[in-house]
VOPAGU-2260 file (C-alpha; in pm, 1 decimal, decimal comma):
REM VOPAGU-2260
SITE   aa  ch    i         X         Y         Z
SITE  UNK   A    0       0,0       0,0       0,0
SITE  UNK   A    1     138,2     311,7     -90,0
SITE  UNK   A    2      54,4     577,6     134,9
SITE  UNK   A    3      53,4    1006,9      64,3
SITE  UNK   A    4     242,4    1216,2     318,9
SITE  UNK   A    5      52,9    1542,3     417,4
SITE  UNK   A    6     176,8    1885,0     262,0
SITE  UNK   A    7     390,8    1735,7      23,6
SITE  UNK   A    8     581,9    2017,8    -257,2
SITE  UNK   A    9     377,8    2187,5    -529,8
SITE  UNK   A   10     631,1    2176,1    -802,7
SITE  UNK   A   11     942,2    1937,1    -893,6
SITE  UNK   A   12    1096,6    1732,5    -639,6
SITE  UNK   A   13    1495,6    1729,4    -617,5
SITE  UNK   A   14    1531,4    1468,9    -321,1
SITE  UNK   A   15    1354,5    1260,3     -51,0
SITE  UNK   A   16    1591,1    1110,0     249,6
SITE  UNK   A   17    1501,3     943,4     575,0
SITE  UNK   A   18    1704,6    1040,7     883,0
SITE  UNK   A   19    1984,1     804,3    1016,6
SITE  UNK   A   20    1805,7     709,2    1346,6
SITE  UNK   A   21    1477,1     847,6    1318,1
SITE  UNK   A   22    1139,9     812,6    1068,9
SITE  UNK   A   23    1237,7    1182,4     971,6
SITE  UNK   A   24    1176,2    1251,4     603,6
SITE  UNK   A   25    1339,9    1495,5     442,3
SITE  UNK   A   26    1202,4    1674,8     105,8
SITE  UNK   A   27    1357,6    1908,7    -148,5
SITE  UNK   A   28    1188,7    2082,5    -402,3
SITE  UNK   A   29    1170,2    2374,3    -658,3
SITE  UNK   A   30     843,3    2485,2    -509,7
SITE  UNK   A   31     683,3    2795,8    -628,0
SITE  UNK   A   32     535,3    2995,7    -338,0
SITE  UNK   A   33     578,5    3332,4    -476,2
SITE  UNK   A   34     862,6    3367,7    -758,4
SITE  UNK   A   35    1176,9    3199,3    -665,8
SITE  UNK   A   36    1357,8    3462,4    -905,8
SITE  UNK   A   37    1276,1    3728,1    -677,0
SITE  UNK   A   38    1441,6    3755,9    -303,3
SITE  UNK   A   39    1154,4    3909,4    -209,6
SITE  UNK   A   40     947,8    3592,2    -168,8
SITE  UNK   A   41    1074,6    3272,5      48,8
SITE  UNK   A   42     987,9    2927,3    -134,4
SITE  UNK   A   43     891,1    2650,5      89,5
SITE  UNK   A   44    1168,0    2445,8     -61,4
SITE  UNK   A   45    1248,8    2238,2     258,6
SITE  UNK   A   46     975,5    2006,4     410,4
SITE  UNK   A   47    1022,9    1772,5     704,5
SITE  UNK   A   48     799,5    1501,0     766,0
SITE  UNK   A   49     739,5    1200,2    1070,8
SITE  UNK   A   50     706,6     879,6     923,4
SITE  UNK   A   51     452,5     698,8    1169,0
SITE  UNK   A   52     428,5     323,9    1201,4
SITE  UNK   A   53      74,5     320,9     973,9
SITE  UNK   A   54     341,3     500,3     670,0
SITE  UNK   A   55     139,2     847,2     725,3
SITE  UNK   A   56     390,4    1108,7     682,1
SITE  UNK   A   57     268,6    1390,1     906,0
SITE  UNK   A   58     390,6    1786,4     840,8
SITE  UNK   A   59     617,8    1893,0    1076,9
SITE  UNK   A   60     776,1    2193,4     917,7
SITE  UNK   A   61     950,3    2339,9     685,9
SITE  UNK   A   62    1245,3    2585,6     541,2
SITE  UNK   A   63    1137,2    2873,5     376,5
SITE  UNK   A   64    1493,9    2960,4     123,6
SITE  UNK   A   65    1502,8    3172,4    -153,7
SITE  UNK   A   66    1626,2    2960,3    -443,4
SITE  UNK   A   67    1500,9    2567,0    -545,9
SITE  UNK   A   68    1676,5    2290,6    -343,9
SITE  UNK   A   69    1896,4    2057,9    -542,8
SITE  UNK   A   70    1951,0    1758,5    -249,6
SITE  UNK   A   71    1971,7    1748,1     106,9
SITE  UNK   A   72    2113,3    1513,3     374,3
SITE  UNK   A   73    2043,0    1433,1     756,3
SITE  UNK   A   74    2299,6    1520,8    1007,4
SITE  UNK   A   75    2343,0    1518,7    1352,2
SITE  UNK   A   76    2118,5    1295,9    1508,0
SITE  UNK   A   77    1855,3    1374,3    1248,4
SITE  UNK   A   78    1872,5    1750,8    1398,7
SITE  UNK   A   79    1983,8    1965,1    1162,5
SITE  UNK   A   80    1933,4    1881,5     738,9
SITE  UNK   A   81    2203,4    2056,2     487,6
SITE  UNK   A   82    2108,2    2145,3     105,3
SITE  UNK   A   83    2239,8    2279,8    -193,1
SITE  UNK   A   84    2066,3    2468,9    -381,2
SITE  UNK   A   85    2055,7    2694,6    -719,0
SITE  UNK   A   86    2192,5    3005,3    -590,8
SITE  UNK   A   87    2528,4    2839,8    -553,4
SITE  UNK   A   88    2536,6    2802,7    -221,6
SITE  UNK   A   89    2574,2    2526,2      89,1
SITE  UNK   A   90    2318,3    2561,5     402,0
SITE  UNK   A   91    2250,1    2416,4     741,8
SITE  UNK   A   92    1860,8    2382,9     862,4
SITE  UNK   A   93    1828,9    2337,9    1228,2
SITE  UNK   A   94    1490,8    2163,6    1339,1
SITE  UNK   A   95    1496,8    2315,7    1640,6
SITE  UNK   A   96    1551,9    2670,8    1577,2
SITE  UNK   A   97    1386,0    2669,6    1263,0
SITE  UNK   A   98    1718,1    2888,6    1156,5
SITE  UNK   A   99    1911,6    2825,4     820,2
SITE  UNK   A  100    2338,9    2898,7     845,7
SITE  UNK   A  101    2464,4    2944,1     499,2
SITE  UNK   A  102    2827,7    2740,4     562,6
SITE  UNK   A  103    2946,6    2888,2     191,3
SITE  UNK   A  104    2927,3    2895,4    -123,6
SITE  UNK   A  105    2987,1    2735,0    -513,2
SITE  UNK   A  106    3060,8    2900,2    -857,5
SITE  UNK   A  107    2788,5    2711,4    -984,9
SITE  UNK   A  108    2457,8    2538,6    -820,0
SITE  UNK   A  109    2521,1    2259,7    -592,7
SITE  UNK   A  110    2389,5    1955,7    -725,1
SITE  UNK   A  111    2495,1    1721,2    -396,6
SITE  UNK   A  112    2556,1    1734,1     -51,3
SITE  UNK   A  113    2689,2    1403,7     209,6
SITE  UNK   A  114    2724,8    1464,5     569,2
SITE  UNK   A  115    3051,2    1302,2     705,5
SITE  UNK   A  116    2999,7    1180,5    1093,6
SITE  UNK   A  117    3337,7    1194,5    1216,3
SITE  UNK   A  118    3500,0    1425,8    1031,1
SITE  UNK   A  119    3164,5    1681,6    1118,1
SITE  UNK   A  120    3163,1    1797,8     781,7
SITE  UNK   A  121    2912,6    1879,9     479,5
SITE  UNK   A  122    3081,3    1752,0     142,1
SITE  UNK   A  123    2922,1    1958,3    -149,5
SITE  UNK   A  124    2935,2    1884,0    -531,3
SITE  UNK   A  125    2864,5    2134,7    -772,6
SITE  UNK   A  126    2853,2    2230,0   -1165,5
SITE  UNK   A  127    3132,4    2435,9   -1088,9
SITE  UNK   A  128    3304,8    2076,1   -1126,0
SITE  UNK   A  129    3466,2    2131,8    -802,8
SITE  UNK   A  130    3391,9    1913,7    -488,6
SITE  UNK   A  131    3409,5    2160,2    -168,2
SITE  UNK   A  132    3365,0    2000,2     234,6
SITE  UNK   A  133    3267,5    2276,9     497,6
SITE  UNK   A  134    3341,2    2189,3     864,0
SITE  UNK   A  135    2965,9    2259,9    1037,7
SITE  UNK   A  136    3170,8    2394,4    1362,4
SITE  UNK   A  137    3280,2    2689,0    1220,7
SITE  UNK   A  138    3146,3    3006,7     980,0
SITE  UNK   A  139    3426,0    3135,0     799,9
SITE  UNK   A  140    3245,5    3019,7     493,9
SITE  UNK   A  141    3534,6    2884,1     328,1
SITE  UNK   A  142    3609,0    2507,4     254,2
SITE  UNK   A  143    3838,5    2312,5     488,0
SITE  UNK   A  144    3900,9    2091,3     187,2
SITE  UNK   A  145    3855,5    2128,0    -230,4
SITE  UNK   A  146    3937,9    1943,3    -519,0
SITE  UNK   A  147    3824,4    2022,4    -870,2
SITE  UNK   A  148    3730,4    1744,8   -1097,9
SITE  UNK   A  149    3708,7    1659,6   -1501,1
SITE  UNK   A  150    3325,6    1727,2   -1513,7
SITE  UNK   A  151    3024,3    1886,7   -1342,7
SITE  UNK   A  152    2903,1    1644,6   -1070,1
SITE  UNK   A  153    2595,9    1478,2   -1104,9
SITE  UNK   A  154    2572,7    1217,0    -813,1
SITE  UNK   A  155    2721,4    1175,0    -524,4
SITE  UNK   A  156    2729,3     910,1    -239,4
SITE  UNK   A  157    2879,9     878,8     111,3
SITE  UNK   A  158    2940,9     532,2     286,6
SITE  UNK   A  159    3147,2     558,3     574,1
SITE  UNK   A  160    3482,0     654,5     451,7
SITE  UNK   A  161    3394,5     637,7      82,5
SITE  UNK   A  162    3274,7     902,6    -126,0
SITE  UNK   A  163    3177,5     844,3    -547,6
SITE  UNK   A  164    3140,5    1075,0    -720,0
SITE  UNK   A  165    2988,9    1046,9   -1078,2
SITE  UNK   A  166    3043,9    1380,4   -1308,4
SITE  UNK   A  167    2938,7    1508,8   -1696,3
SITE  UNK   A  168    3232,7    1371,0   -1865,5
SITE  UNK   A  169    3106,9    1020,8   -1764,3
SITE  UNK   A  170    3356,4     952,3   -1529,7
SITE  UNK   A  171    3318,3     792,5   -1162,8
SITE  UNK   A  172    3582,1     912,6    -858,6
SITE  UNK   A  173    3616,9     702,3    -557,8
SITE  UNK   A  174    3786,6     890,6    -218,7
SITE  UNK   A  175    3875,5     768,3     103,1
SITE  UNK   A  176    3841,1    1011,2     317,5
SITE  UNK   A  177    3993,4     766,0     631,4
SITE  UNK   A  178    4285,7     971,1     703,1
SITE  UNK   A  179    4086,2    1300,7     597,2
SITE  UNK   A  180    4093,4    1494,9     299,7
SITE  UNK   A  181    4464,9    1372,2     182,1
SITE  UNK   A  182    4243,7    1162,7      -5,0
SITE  UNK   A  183    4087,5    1420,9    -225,3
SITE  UNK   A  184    4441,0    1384,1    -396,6
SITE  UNK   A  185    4495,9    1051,2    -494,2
SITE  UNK   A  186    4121,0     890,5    -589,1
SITE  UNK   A  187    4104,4     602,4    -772,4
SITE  UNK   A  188    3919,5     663,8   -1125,1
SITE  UNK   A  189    3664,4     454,7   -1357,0
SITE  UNK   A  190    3565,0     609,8   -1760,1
SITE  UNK   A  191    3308,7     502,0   -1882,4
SITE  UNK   A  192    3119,4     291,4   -1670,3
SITE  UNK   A  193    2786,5     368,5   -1870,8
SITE  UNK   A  194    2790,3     477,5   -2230,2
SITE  UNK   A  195    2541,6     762,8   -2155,2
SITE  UNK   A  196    2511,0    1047,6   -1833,8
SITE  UNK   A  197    2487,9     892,1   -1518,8
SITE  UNK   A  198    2228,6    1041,9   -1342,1
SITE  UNK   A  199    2272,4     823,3    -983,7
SITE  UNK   A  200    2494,2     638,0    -766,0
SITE  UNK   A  201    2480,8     427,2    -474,1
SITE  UNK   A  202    2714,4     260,9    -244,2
SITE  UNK   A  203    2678,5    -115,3    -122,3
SITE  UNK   A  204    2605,3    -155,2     197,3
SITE  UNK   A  205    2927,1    -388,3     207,6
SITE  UNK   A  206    3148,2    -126,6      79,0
SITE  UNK   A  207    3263,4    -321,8    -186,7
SITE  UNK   A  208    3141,3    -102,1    -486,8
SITE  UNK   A  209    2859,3      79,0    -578,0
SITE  UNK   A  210    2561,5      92,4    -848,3
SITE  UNK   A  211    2584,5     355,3   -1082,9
SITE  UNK   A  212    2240,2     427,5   -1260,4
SITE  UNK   A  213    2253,9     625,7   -1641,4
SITE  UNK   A  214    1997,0     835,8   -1841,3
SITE  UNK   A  215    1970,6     504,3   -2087,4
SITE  UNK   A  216    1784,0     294,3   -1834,8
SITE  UNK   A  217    2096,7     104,9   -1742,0
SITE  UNK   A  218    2241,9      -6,8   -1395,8
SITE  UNK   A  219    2620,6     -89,3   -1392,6
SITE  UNK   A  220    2709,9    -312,5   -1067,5
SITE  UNK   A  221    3074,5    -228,9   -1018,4
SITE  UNK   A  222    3334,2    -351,7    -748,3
SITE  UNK   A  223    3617,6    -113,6    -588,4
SITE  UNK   A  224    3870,0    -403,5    -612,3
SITE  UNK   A  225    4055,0    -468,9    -891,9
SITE  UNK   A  226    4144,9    -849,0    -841,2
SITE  UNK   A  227    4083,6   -1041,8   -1172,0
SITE  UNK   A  228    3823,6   -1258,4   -1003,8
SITE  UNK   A  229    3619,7    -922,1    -870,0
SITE  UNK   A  230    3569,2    -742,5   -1168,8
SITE  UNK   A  231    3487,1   -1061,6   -1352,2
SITE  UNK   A  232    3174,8   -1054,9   -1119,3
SITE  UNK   A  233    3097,5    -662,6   -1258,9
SITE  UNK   A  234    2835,8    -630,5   -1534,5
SITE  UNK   A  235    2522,6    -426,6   -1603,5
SITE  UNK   A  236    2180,8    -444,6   -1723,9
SITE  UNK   A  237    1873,4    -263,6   -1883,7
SITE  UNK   A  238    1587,3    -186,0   -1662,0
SITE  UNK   A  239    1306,4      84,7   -1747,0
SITE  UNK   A  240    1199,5      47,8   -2069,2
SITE  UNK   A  241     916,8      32,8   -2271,7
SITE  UNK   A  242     897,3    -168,8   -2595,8
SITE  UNK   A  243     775,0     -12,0   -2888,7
SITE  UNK   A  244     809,0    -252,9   -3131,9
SITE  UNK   A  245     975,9    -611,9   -3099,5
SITE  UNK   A  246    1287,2    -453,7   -3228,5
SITE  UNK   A  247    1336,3    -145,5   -3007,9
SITE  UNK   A  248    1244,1       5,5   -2713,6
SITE  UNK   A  249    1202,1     366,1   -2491,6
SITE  UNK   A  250    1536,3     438,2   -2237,8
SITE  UNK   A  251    1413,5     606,9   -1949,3
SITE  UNK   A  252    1658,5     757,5   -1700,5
SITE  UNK   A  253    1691,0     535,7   -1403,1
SITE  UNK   A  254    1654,9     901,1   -1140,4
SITE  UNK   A  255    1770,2     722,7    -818,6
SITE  UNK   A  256    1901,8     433,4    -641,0
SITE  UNK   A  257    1924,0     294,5    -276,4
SITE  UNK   A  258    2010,5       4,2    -116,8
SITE  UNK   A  259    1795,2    -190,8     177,6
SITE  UNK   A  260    1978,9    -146,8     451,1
SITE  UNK   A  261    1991,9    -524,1     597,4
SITE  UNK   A  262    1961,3    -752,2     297,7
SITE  UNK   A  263    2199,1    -582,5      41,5
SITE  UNK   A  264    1898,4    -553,8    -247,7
SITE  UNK   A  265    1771,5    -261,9    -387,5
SITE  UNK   A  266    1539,1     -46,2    -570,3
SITE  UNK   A  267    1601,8     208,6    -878,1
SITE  UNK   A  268    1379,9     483,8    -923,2
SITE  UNK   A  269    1271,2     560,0   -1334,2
SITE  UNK   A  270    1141,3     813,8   -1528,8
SITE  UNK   A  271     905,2     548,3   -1692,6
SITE  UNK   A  272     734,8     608,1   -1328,5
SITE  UNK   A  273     813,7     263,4   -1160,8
SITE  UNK   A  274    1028,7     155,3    -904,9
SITE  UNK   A  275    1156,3    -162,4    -939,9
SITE  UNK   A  276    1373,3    -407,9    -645,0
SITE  UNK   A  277    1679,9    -606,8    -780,1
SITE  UNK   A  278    1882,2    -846,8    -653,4
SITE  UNK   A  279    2241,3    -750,6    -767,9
SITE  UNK   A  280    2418,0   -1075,2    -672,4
SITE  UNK   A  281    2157,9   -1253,2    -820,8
SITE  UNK   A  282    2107,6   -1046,5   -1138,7
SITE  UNK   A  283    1723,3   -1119,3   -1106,9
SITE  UNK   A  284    1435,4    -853,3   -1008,4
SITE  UNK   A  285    1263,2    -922,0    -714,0
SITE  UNK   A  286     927,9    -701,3    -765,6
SITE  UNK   A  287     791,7    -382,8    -915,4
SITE  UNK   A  288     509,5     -93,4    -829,3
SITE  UNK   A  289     202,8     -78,8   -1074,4
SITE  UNK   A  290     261,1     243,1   -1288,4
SITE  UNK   A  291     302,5     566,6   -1151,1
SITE  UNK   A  292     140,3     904,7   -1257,3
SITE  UNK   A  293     468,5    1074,6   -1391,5
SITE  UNK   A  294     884,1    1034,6   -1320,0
SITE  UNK   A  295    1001,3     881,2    -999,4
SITE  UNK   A  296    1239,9    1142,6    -895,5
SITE  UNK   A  297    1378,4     996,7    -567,5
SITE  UNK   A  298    1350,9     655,5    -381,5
SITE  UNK   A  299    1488,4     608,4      36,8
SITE  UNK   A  300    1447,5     341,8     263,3
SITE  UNK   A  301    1449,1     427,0     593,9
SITE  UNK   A  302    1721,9     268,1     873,9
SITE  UNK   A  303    1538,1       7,3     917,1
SITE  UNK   A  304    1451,0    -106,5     571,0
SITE  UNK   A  305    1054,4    -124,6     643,7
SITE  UNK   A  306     984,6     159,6     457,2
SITE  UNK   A  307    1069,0     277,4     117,4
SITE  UNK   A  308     992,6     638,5      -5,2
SITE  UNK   A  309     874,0     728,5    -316,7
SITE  UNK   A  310     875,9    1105,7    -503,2
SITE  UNK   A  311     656,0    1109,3    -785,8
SITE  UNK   A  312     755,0    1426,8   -1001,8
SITE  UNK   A  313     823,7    1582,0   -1335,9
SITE  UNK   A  314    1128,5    1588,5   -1433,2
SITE  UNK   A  315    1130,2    1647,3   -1821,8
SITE  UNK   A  316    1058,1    1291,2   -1887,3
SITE  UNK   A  317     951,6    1192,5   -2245,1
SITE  UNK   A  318     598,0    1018,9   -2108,9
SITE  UNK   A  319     402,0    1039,8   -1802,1
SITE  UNK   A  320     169,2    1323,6   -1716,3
SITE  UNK   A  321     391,7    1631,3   -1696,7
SITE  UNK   A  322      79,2    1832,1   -1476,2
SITE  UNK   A  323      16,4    1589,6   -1230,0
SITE  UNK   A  324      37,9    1664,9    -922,3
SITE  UNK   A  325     407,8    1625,5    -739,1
SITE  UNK   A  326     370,9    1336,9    -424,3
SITE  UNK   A  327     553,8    1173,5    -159,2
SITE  UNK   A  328     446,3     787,3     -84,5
SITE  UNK   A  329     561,4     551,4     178,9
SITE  UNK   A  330     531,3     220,4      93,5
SITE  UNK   A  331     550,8     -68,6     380,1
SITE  UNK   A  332     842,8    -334,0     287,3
SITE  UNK   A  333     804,5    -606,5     440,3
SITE  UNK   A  334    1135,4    -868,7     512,1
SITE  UNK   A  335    1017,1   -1124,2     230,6
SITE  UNK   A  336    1018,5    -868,2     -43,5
SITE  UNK   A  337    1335,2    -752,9     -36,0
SITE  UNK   A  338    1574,7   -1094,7      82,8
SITE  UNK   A  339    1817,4   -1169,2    -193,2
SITE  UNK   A  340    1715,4   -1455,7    -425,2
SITE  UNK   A  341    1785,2   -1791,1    -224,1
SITE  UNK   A  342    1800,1   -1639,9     106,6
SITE  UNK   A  343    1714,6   -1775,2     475,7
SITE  UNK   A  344    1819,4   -1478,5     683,2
């Protein structure tokens, strides 16, 4: 059953997260309340929802920013949210207070933000090509680290020590960030993955590699290591499409990916308007939603890996209803659906 959160955005939907400890959901949009061209008028481009244990999302508030919200990521204790958005620049929302701190700034909009635990830092990627990490302690507004990279970023993930990065020019960065941000210096590189734009990326929970999802409808399961016998395991496969004649087929963009948190599958997010839950090891797919109005901008499953959320939004797709009405549904997972193929845990 897929189930509506209250108050959900008016216009195109950037990002949906769940907290790290907490049924907090997180929502970014481009929403249009009053002209977001003008300073004058605040958008409500932040919205914060409480995931209860029936999937009702319930309002309970939101940050009112002057320019659309590009992503956004939980940190401390679910207590504070940072975003990037289209003004260039890299902000703080405390829960509490309600207030917004601005921690600095790109020369281009920021398409991605991670939050790094230890290190207390907000990593930022931007179309400036230039990844930039701002410690949240201080307000100098200038990085504590920076590297600048072939292309503009496009995705981004954070596991632990490991940041990918995925950029225009169709190339994939990994970091470790272990011994701090020596490792901006020396990442480890992969061309070419995908022969079209990678639009998302996702670590394994394992650490082992990540998913990288493209504009084509492709997936590409790829491994860190380079052992002979590990990247004889990598390979990818087609997923959102639509045939339209026994010889060829529609591409749609496969918008986001994320991983269950305790059985290793996980779910892509299309601009066909399905969501879809694969077993990677496995190559096989375990289950997909019935058709969706329009694009499915943004998929999360919360820490626990009973729910899954699901943004339902424009996003320049070829089909799907390009006036219906933006959404945010929680669907209930239970364990069954998402064990890997072959499974007894």
């Amino acid at each position: 059953m897929l189930v509506p959160i209250d108050d959900p955005p008016t216009d195109v939907i950037s990002r949906v997260v769940f907290g790290r400890s907490r049924n907090l959901l997180s929502t970014a949009s481009w929403d249009k309340v009053g002209s977001w061209r003008s300073r004058r008028h605040a958008l409500q481009t932040l919205r914060i929802h409480e995931v209860d244990e029936s999937n009702r999302g319930r309002a309970l508030g939101s940050c009112k920013w002057t320019s659309p919200v590009l992503d956004c990521a939980f940190l401390e204790d679910d207590r504070k949210v940072a975003f990037g958005d289209l003004e260039k620049n890299v902000n703080v929302f405390d829960l509490e207070t309600g207030k917004v701190v601005t921690l600095g700034s790109h020369n281009a909009p920021v398409r991605c933000v991670q939050y790094h635990n230890k290190l207390n830092v907000v990593i930022s990627g931007g179309w400036d090509k230039r990844l930039r990490a701002f410690d949240v302690r201080i307000s100098a507004k200038r990085p504590v680290a920076e590297v600048e990279i072939y292309g503009k970023v496009h995705c981004m993930d954070l596991l632990n020590n490991t940041l990918v990065v995925g950029d225009s020019m169709k190339r994939v960065y990994i970091y470790d960030i272990s011994r701090g941000f020596s490792g901006f210096a020396t990442p480890e590189t992969k061309d070419g993955v995908l022969k079209f734009q990678y639009r998302s990326i996702k670590c394994f929970p394992d650490n082992r590699g990540f998913a990288l999802g493209s504009i084509e409808g492709r997936v590409a399961w790829e491994y860190f290591s380079k052992q002979p016998e590990t990247v004889s395991q990598q390979y990818a496969f087609k997923c959102h499409r639509k045939k339209t004649s026994p010889e060829s087929d529609v591409a749609y963009a496969v918008n986001s990916i994320d991983f269950h948190p305790r059985f290793g599958t996980f779910v892509t997010g299309g601009a066909d308007g399905l969501v879809c839950a694969w077993d990677g090891l496995s190559r096989k797919r375990l289950w997909r939603t019935t058709s969706l109005p329009t694009a499915v901008s943004s998929v999360s499953f919360n820490s626990a890996g009973d729910k899954l959320a699901i943004a339902i939004s424009d996003v320049f797709q070829l089909e799907g209803d390009p006036a219906a009405r933006p959404c945010v549904l929680v669907r209930g997972i239970n364990s069954d659906e998402c064990k890997p193929r072959n499974s007894t845990k």
